[in-house]
DRENKE-488548 format. One line per 10 residues: for each residue x, z, y of C-alpha. Coordinates in Angstrom, 3 decimals. Last residue first. Layout:
// residues N
X:Z:Y ~ ...
***
This chain:
// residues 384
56.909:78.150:130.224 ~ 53.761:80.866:130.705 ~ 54.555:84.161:131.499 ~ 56.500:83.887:133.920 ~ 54.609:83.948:136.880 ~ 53.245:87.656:135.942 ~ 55.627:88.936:133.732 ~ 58.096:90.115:136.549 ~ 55.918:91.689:139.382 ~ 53.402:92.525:136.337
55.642:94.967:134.819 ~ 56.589:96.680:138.381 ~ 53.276:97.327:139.197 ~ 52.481:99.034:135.600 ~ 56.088:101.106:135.808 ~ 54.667:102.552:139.155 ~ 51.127:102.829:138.324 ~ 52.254:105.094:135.302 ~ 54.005:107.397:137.944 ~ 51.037:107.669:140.309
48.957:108.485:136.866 ~ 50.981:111.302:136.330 ~ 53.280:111.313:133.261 ~ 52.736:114.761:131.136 ~ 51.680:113.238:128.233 ~ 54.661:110.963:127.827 ~ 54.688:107.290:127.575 ~ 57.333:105.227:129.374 ~ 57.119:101.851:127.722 ~ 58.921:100.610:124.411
59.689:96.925:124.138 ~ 59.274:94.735:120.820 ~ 60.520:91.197:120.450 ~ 64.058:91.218:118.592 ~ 62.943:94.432:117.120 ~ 59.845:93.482:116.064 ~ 61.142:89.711:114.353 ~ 63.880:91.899:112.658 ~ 61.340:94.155:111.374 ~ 59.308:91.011:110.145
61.426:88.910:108.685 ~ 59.464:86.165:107.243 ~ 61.964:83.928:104.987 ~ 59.895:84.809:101.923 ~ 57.649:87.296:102.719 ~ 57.738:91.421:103.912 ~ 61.575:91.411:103.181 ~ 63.450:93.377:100.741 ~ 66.656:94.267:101.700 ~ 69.623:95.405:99.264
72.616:97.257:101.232 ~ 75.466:95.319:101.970 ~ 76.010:96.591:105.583 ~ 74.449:99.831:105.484 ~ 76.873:101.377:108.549 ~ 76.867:98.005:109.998 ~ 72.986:98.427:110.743 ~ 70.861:95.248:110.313 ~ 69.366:96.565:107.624 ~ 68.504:99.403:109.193
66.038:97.783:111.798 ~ 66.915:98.248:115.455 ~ 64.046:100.686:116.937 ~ 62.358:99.411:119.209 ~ 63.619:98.300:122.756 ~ 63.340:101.027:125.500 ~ 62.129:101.795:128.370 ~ 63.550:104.427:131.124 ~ 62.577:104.467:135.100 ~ 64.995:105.060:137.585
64.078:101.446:139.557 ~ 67.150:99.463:138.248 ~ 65.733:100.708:134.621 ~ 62.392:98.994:134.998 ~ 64.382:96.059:135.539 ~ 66.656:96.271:132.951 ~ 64.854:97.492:130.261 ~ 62.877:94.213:131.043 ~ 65.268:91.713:130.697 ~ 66.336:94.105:127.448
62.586:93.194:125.872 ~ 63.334:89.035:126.631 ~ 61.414:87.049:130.062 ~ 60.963:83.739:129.274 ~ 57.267:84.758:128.060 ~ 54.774:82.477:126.206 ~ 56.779:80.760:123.143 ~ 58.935:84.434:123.178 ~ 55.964:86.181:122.448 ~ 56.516:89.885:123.949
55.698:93.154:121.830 ~ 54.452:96.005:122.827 ~ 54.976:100.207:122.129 ~ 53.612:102.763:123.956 ~ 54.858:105.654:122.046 ~ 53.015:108.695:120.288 ~ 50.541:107.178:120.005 ~ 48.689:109.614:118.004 ~ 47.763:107.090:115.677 ~ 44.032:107.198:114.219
43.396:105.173:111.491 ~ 40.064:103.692:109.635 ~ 41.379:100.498:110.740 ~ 45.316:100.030:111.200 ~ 45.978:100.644:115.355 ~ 47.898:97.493:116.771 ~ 51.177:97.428:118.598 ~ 50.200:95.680:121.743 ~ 50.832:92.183:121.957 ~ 52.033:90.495:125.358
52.528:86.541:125.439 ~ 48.916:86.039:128.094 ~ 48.677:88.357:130.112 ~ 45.414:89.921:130.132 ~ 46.426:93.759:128.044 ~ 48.301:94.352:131.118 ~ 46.048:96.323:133.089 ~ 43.566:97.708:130.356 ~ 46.373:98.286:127.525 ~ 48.558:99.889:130.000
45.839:102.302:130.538 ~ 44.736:102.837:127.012 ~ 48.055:103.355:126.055 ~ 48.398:106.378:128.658 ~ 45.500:107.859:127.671 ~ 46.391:107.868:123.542 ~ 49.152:109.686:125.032 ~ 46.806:112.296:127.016 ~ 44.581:112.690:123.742 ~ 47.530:113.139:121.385
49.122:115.741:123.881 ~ 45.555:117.297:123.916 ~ 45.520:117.629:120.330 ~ 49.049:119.067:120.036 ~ 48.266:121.989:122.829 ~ 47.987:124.855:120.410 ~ 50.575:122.941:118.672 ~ 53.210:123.381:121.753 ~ 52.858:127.226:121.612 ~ 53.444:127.721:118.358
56.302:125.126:118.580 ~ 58.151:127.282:120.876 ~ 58.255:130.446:118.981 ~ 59.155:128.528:116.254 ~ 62.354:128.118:118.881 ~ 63.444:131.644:119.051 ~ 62.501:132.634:115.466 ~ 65.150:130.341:114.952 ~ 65.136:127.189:111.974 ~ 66.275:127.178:108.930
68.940:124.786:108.008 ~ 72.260:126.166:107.196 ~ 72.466:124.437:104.199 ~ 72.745:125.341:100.434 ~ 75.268:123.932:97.322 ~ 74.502:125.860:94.091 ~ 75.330:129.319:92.473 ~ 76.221:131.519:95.299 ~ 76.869:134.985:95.568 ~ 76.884:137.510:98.463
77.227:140.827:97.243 ~ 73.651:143.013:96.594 ~ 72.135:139.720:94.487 ~ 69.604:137.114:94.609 ~ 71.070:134.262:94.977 ~ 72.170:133.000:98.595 ~ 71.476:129.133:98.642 ~ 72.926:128.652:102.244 ~ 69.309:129.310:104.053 ~ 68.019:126.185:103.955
68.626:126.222:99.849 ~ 66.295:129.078:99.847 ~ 63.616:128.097:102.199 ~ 63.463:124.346:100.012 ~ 62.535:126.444:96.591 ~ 60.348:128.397:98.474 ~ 59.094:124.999:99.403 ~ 59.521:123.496:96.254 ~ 57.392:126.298:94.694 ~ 54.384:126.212:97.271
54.280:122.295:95.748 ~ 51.124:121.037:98.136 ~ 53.871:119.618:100.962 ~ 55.192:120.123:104.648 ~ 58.446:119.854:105.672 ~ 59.307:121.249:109.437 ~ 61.677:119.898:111.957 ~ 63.953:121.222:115.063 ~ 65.399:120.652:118.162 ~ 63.627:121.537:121.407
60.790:123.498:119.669 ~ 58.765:120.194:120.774 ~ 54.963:118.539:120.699 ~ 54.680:114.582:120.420 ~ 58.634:114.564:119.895 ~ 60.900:113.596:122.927 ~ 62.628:116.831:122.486 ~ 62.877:116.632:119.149 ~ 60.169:118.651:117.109 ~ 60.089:116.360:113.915
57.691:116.400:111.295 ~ 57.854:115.865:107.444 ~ 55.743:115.198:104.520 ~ 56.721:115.760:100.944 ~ 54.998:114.762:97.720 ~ 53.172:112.027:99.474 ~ 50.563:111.725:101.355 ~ 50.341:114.774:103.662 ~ 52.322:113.765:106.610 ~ 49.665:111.925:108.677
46.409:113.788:108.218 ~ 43.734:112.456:105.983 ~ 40.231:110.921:107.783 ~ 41.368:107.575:106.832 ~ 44.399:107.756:108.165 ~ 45.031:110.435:110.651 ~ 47.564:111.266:113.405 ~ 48.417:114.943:115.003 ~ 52.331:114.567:113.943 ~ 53.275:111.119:113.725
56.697:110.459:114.876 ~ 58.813:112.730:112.575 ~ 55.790:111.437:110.170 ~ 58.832:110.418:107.225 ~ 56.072:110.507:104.072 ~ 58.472:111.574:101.034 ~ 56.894:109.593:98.087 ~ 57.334:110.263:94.652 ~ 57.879:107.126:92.175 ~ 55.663:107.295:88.931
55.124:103.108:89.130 ~ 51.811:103.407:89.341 ~ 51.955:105.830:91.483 ~ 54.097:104.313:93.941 ~ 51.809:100.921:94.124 ~ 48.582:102.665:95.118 ~ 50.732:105.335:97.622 ~ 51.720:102.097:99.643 ~ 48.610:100.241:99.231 ~ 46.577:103.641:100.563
49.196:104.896:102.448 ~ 49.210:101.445:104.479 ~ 51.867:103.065:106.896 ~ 50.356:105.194:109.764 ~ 50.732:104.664:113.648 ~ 52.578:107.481:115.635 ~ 55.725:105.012:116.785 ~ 56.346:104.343:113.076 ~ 55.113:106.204:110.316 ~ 57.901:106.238:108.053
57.786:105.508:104.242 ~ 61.233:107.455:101.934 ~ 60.346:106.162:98.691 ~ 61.700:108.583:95.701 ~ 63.707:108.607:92.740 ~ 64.324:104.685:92.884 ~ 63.422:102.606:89.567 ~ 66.607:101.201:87.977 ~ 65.856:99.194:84.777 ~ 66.861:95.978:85.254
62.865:94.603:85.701 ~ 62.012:98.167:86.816 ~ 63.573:97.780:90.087 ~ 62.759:94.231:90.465 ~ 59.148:95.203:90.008 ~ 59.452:98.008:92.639 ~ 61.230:96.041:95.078 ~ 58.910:93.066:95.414 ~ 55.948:95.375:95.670 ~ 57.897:97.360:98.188
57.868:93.698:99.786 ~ 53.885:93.407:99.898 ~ 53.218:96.750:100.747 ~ 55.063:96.237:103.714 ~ 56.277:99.655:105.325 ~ 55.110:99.913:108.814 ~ 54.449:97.852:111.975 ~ 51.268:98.612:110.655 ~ 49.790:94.925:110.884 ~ 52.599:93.123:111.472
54.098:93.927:108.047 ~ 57.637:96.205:107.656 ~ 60.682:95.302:105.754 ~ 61.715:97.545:103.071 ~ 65.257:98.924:102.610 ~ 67.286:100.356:99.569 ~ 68.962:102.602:100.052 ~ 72.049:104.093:97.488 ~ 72.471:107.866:96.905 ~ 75.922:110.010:97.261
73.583:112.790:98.756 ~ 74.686:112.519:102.374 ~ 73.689:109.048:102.038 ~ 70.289:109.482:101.532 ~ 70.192:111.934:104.557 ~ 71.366:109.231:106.650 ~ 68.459:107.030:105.978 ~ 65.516:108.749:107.666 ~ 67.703:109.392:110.557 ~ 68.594:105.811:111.574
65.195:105.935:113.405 ~ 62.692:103.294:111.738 ~ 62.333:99.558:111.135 ~ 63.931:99.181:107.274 ~ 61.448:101.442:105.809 ~ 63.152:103.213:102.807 ~ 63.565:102.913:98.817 ~ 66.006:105.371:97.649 ~ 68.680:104.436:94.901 ~ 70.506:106.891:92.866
74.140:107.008:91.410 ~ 75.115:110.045:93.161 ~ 71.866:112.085:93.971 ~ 68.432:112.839:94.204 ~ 67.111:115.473:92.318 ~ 63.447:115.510:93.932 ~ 64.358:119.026:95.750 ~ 67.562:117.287:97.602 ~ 65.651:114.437:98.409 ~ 62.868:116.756:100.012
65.893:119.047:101.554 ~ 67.508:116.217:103.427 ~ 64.185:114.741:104.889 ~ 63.892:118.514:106.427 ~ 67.100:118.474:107.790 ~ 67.095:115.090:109.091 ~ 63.163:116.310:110.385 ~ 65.595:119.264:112.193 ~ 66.792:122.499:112.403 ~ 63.646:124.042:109.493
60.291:125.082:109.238 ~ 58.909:125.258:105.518 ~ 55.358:124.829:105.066 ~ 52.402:125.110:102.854 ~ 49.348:124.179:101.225 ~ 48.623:120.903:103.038 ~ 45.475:120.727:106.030 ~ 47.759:118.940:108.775 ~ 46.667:122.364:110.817 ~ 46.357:124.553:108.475
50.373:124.530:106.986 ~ 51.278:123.904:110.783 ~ 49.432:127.433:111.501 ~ 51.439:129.055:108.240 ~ 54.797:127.573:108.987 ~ 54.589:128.595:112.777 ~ 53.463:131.975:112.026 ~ 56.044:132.865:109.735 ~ 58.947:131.231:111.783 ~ 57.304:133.380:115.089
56.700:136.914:112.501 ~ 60.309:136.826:111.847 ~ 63.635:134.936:110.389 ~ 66.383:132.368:111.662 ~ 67.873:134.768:114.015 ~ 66.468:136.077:117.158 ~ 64.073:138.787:115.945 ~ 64.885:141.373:118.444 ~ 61.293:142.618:118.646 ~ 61.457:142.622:122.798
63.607:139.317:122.120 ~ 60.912:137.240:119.641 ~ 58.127:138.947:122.047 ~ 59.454:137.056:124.541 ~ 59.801:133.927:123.229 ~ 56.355:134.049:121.916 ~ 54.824:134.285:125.169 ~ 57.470:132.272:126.965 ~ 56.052:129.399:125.021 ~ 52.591:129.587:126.960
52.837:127.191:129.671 ~ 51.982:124.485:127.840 ~ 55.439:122.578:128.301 ~ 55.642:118.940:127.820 ~ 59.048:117.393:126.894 ~ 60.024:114.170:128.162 ~ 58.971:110.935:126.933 ~ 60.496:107.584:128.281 ~ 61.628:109.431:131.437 ~ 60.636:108.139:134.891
63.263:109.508:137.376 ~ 61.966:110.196:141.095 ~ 62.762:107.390:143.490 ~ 66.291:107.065:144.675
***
């Protein structure tokens, strides 16, 4: 059996046991010390906002910035339809309603066009949401411009999902730092990792204490332990900040290296004819942090999952985008808005769009391997 090909495994620096160790020479393993600290602080600079609060998880994190914006029972959220079933859950845990936008083929992001749609019927019956959750899909940026354009004028706040986006720019403005809230994810398969966790970014210093204290179980402020409102265990280990300090000393070259890889498949498979590369919005810079494609079904017999298959018969992992939320029985009955009238265009991506091994730490012998075995199948057939 030939050596596994993961889609994106984690990339160690080399440096994490660094801060690891001094989190156990100091003792500091629980969710406090210099390694949380440092982490919020260096994130904070890096995507250029005034502050940070590093939590379990980006569902964490997308939990506390609806929490902090008063959502709740009764509410509606507006979110991207073609994301991670993650940046919805969180409305749900608050008794809230989604509402889902479709994504344009530009981005591969939120449609302006549709959230238009949904804003005016919104105010039409009187019902504006208390926030628009936009995702950043697969490293590329939303329209923030449009998006941000339309959600001001309407006095919505945004919470910018960039779980997949950390070390992108749009117009010269790092990915995150939008909206009111921004957040990152440190997955495993994330751009950079802690191995599990999340941070939430924003200008509003007071939210984020505000977000600190309800992540750690809403203790007031007294000698007994006394609570006044509903917290979460959601802060995240000294242990594992550790981690992440390490990984974003690196986060540039991980964008570099992943950019890399798409600019290799793009250069030997970029000729046949049916395969589109998710594009790169001008003025942007995704970090890529996924090689993502999509195949025309009037020029290639083959489908995404014939693919998977293939590639997956020889160890090596692919996968097909993300299936839009909409389509999700757990939001069954939730109101859609699509980009344009009977164009559906996250249902169109999903049905179409493949997911190549990308991570930064993929040799070039490896890459060759998934390349050669791409064009043994599209090459032939991809013309009917």
């Amino acid at each position: 059996m030939k050596n596994r090909i993961f889609l994106s495994s984690p990339h160690m620096s080399g440096n994490e046991q660094v801060y690891i160790k001094e989190a156990f020479d100091t003792n500091w393993i629980a969710p406090l010390g210099a390694n949380v600290d440092g982490f919020e602080d260096e994130i904070a600079t890096y995507a250029r906002s005034e502050g940070a609060s590093a939590v379990s998880s980006g569902t964490a994190a997308i939990h506390l910035a609806l929490d902090l914006l008063g959502v709740g029972k009764g509410d509606s959220v507006f979110c991207s339809s073609l994301t991670f079933i993650a940046t919805a859950n969180p409305i749900l845990y608050l008794g809230a309603e989604p509402v889902f936008i479709d994504s344009d083929e530009d981005s591969w992001n939120m449609s302006p066009f549709a959230l238009e749609k949904a804003l005016i019927e919104a105010k039409t019956v009187g019902n504006l949401p208390k926030a628009v959750l936009i995702v950043n899909l697969y490293g590329q940026s939303a329209k923030m411009d449009e998006l941000m354009t339309l959600c001001d004028a309407y006095g919505v706040p945004v919470i910018e999902d960039a779980a997949e986006s950390l070390g992108a720019s749009y117009k010269g403005k790092k990915s995150g730092t939008f909206g009111k809230f921004g957040v990152f994810s440190f997955n495993g398969n994330k751009i950079i990792t802690t191995s599990g966790g999340g941070m939430l970014i924003s200008d509003d210093t007071e939210l984020l204490e505000r977000s600190r204290f309800l992540a750690t179980q809403a203790r007031d402020q007294a000698k007994h332990y006394q609570h006044s409102v509903v917290g979460y265990n959601y802060r995240m280990s000294n242990v594992l900040a550790g981690i992440g300090r390490a990984q974003l000393k690196v986060l540039d070259e991980r964008v570099n290296a992943r950019r890399a890889v798409f600019e290799r498949y793009v250069e030997a498979l970029g000729e046949i004819d049916g395969l589109e590369f998710m594009p790169e919005l001008e003025d942007s810079y995704g970090n890529r942090w996924l090689t993502t494609l999509m195949l025309n079904p009037d020029k290639i017999e083959l489908t995404p999952y014939n693919l998977i298959d293939a590639l997956a018969e020889e160890n090596i992992e692919a996968r097909p985008v993300w299936k839009p939320l909409h389509l999700q029985p757990l939001f069954e009955g939730c109101k859609y808005y699509s980009h344009g009238e009977n164009d559906d265009v996250s249902l169109r991506l999903f049905e179409r769009g493949l997911c190549l091994p990308s991570g930064s730490n993929m040799t070039l012998e490896e890459q060759g391997r998934v390349i050669t075995l791409l064009k043994k199948h599209l090459i032939g057939v991809s013309s009917k």
